[in-house]
C-alpha angles and dihedrals in degrees: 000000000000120000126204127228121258109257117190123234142200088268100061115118098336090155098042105101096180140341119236117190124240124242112248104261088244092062089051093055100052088044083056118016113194115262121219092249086051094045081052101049090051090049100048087043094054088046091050094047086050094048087051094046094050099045095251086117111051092220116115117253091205 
């Protein structure tokens, strides 16, 4: 299978104005180290998205 090189139009990123580069995720946690209330809302969140996902919650995931 032959594949043929990207060539740029006249489409490509008409609406990207710039391009700003993301903190290493390591950097981000010691700025702003997770709290326990925070540790706990993630927890209870995930629990209640995979109650949802698996049918134990009756809400539907659509």
């Amino acid at each position: 299978m032959t594949t043929l090189p990207h060539t740029p139009t006249q489409t490509n990123d008409l609406r990207v104005t710039g391009f700003q580069p993301l903190i290493a995720p390591a950097t981000l946690r010691a700025e702003l180290p997770l709290t326990p209330s925070h540790a706990a809302l993630v927890e209870s969140s995930r629990d209640a998205a995979n109650r949802v996902l698996t049918g134990e919650d009756d809400r539907s995931s659509c």
